[in-house]
MMTF fields as JSON, N, C-alpha, C and O atoms, coordinates in Angstrom:
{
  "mmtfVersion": "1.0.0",
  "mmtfProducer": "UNKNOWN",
  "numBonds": 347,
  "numAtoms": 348,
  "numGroups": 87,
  "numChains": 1,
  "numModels": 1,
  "chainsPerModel": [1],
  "groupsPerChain": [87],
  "chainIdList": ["A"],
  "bondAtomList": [4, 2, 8, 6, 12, 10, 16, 14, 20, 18, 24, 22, 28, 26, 32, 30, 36, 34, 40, 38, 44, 42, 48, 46, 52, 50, 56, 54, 60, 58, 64, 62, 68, 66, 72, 70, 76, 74, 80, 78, 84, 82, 88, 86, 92, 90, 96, 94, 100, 98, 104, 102, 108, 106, 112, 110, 116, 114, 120, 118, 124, 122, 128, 126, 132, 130, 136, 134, 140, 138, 144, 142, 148, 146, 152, 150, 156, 154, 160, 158, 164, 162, 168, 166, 172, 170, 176, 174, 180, 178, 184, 182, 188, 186, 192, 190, 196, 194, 200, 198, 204, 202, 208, 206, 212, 210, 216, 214, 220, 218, 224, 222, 228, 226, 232, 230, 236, 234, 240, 238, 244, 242, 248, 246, 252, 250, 256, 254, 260, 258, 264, 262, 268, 266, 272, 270, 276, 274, 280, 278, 284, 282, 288, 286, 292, 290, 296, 294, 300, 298, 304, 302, 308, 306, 312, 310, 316, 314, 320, 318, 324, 322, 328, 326, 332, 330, 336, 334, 340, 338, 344, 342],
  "bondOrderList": [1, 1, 1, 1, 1, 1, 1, 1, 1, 1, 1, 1, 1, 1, 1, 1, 1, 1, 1, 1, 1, 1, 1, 1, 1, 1, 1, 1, 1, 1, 1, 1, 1, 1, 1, 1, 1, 1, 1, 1, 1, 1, 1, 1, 1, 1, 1, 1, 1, 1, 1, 1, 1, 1, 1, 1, 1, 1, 1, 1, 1, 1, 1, 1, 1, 1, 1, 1, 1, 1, 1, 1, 1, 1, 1, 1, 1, 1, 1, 1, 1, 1, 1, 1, 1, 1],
  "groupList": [{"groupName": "UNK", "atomNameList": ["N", "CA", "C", "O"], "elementList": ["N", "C", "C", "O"], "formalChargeList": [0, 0, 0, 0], "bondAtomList": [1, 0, 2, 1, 3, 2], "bondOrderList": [1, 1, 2], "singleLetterCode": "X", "chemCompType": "L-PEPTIDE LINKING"}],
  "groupTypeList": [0, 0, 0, 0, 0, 0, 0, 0, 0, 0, 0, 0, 0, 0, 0, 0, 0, 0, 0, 0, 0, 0, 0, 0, 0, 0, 0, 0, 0, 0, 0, 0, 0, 0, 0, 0, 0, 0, 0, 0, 0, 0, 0, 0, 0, 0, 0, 0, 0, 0, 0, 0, 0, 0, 0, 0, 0, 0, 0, 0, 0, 0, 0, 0, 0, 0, 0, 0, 0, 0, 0, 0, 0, 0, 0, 0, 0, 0, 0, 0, 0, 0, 0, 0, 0, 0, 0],
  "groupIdList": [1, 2, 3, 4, 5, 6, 7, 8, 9, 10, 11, 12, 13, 14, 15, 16, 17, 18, 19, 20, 21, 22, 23, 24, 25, 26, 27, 28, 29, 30, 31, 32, 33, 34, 35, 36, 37, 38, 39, 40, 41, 42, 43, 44, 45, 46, 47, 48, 49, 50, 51, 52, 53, 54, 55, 56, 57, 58, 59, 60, 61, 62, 63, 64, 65, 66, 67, 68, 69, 70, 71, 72, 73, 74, 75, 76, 77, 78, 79, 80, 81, 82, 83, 84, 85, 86, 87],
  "secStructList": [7, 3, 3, 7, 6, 6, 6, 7, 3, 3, 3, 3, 3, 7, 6, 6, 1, 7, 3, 3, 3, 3, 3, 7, 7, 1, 7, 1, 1, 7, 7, 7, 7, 7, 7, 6, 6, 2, 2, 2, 2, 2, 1, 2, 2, 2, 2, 2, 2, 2, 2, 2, 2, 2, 2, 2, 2, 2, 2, 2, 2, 2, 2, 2, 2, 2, 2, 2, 2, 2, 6, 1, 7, 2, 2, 2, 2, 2, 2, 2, 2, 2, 6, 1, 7, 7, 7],
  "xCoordList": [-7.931, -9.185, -10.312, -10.245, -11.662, -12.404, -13.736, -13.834, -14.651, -16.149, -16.825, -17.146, -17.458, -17.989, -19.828, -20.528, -20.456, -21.594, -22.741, -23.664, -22.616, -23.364, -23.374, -24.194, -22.763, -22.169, -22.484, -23.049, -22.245, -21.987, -20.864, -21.092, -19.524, -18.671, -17.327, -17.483, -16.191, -14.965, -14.226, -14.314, -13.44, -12.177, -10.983, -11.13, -9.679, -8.364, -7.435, -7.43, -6.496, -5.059, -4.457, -4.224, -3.959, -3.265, -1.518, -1.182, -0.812, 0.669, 1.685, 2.786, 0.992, 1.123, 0.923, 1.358, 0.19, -0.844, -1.903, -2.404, -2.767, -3.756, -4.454, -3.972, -6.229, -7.327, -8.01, -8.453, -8.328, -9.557, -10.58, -10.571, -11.613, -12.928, -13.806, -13.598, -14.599, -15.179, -16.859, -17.405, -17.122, -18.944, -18.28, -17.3, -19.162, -19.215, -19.898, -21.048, -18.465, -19.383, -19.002, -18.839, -18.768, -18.379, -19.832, -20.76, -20.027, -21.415, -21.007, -19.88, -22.56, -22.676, -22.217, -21.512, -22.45, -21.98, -20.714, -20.418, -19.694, -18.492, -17.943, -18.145, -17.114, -16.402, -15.136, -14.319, -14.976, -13.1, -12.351, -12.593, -11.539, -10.262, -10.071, -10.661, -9.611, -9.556, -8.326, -7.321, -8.336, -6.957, -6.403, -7.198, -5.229, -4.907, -5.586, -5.31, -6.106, -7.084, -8.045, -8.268, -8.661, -10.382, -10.232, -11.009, -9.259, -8.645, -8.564, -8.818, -8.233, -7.797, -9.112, -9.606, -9.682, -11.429, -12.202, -13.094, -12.16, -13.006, -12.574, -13.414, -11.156, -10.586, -9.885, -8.77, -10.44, -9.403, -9.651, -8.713, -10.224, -10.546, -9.715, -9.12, -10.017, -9.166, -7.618, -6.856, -7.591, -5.956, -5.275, -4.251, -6.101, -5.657, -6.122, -5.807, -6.739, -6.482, -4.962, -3.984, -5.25, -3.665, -2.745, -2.05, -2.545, -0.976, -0.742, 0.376, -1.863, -1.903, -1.359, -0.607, -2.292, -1.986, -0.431, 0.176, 0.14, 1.314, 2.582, 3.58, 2.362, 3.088, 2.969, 3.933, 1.599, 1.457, 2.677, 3.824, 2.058, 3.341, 5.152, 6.0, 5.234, 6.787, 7.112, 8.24, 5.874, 6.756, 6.783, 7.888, 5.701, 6.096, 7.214, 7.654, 7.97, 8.656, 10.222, 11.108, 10.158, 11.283, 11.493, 12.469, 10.286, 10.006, 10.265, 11.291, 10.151, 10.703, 12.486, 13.069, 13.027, 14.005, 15.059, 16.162, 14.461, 15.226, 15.081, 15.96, 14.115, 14.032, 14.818, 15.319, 15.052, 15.941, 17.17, 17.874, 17.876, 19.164, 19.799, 20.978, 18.209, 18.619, 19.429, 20.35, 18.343, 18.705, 19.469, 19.167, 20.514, 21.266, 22.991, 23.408, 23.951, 24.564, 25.839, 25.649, 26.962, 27.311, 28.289, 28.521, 28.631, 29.238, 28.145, 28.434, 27.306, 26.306, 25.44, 24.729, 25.678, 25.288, 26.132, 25.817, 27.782, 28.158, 28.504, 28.794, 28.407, 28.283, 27.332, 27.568, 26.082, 25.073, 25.326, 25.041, 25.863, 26.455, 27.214, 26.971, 28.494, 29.744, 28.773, 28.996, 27.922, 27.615, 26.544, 26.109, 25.78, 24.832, 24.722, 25.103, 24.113, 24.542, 23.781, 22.6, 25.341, 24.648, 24.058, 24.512, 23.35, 22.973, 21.288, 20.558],
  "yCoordList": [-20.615, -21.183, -20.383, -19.154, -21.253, -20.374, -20.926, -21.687, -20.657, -20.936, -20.944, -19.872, -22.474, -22.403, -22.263, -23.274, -20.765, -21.101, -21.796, -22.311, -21.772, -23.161, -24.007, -24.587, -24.823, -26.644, -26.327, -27.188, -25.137, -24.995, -25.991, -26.539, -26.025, -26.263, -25.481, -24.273, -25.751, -24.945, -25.642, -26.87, -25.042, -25.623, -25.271, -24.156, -25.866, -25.301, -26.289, -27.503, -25.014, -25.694, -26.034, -25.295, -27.409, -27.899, -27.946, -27.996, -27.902, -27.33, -28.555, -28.287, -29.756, -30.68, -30.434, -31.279, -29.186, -28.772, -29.313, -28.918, -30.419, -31.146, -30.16, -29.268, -30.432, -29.918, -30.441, -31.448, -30.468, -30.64, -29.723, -28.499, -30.619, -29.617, -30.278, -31.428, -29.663, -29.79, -29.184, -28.135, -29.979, -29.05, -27.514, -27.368, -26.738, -25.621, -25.884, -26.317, -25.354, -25.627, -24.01, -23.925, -22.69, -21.902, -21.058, -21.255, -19.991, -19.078, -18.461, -18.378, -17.917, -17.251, -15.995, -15.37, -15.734, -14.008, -13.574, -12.395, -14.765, -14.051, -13.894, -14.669, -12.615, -12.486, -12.669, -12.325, -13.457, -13.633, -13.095, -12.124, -13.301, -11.78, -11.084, -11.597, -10.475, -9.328, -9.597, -9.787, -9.641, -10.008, -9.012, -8.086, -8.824, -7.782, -7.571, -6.426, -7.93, -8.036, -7.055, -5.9, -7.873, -6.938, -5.648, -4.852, -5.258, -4.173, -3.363, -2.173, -3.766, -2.853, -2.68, -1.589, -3.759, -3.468, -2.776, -2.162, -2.677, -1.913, -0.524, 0.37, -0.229, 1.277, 1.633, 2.152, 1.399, 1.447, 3.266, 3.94, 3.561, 5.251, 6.379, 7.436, 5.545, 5.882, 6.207, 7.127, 4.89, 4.665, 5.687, 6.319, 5.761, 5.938, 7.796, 8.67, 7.803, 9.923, 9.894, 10.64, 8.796, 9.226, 9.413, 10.428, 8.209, 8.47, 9.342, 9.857, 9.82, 11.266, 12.706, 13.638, 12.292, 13.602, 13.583, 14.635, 12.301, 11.932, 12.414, 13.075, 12.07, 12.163, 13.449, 13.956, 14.098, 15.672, 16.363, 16.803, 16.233, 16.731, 16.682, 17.575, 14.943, 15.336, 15.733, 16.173, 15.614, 16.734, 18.266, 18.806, 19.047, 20.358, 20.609, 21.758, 19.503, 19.661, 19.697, 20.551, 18.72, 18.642, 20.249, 20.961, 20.305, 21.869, 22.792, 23.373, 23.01, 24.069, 23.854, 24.849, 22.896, 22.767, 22.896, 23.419, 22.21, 22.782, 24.335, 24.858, 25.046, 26.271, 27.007, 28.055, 26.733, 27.61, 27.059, 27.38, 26.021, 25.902, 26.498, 26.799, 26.659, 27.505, 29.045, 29.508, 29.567, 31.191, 31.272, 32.204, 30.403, 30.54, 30.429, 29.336, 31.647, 31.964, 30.137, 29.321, 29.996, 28.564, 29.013, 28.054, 29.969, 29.853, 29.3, 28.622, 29.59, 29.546, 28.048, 27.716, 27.379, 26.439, 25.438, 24.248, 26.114, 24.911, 24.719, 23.693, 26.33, 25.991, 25.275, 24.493, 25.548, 24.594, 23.151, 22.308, 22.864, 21.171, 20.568, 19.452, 21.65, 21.465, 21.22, 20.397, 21.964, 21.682, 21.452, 21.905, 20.516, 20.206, 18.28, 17.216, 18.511, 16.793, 15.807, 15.546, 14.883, 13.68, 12.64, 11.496, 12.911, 11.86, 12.362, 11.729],
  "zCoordList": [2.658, 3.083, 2.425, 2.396, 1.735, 1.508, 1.827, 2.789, 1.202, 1.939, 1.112, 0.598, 0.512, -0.36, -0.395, -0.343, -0.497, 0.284, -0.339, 0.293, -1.62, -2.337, -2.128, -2.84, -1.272, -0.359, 0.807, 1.481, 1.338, 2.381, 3.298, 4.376, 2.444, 2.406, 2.961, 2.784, 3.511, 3.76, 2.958, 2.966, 2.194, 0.83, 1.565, 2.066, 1.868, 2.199, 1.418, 1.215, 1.003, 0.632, 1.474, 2.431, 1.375, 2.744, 1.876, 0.693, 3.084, 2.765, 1.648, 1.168, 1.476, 0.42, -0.787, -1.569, -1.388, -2.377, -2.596, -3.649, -1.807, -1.876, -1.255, -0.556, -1.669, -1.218, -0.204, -0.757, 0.66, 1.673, 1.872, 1.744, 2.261, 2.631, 3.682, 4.071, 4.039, 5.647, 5.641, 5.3, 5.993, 6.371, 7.292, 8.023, 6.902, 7.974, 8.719, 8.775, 9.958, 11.548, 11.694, 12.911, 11.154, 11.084, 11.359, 10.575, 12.639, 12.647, 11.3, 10.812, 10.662, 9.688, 9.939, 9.146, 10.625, 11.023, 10.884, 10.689, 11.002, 11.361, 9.944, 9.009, 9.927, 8.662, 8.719, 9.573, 7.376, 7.31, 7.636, 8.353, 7.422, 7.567, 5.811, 4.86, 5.74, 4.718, 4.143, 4.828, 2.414, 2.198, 1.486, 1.324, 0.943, 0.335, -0.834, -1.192, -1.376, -3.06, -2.488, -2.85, -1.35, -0.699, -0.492, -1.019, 0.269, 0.426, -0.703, -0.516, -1.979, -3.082, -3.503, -3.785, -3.547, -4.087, -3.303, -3.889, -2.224, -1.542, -1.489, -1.586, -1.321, -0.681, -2.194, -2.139, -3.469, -4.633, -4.755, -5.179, -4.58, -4.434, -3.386, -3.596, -2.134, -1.471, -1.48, -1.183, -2.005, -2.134, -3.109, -2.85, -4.429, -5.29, -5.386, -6.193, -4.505, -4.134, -3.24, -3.27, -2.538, -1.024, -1.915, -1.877, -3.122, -3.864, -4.518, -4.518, -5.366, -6.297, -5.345, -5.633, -3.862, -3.289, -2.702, -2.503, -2.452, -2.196, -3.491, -3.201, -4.479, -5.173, -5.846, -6.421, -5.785, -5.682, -4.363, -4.429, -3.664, -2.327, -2.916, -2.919, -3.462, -3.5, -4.644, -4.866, -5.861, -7.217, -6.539, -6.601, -5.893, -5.25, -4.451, -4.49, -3.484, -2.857, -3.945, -3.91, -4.66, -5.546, -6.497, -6.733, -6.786, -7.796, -6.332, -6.687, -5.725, -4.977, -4.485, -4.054, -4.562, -4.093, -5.178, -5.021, -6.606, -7.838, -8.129, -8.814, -7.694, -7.946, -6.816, -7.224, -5.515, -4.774, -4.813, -3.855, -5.944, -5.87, -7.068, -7.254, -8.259, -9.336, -9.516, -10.189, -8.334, -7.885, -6.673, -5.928, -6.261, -5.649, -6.104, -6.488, -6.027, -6.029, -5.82, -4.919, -6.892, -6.822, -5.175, -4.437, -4.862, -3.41, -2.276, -1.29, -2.522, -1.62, -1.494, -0.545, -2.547, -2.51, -2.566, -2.593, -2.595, -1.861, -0.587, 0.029, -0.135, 1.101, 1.737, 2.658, 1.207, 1.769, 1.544, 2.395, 0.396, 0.062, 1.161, 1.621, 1.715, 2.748, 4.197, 5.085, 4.137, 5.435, 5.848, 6.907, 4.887, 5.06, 5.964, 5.475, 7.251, 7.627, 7.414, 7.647, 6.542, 5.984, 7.159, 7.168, 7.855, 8.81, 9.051, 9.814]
}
């Protein structure tokens, strides 16, 4: 559904693939709902620090975990392998 405010018109795809449209009887005030597109346009900053700092977090976590299996002794790490629970 969209809103055409030059007509002052409502456009919807109806589930046939045909178009209809309608005068707005819709208050001006109210706002649509938010679709996933708006979202990316509006919060594209946002988003796009969370994943950096996200994917910052799990390369450190991986780099620390390759580094304490490096300097660990192969008995020792398989013991940690043996008994480590898979659940």
């Amino acid at each position: 559904m969209h809103f055409d405010r030059s007509n002052d018109r409502i456009i919807a795809l109806l589930d046939d693939g045909s178009w209809d449209s309608a005068p707005n009887m819709i208050a001006p005030q109210l706002d649509m709902p938010e679709t996933i597109g708006s979202v990316f346009r509006k919060d594209w900053r946002f988003l796009s620090v969370a994943c950096i700092a996200m994917l910052t977090i799990a390369a450190a976590a991986m780099g620390v975990s390759i580094e304490l299996s490096n300097h660990m002794s192969s008995s020792d790490l398989q013991a940690l392998l043996v008994n480590y629970p898979a659940f």
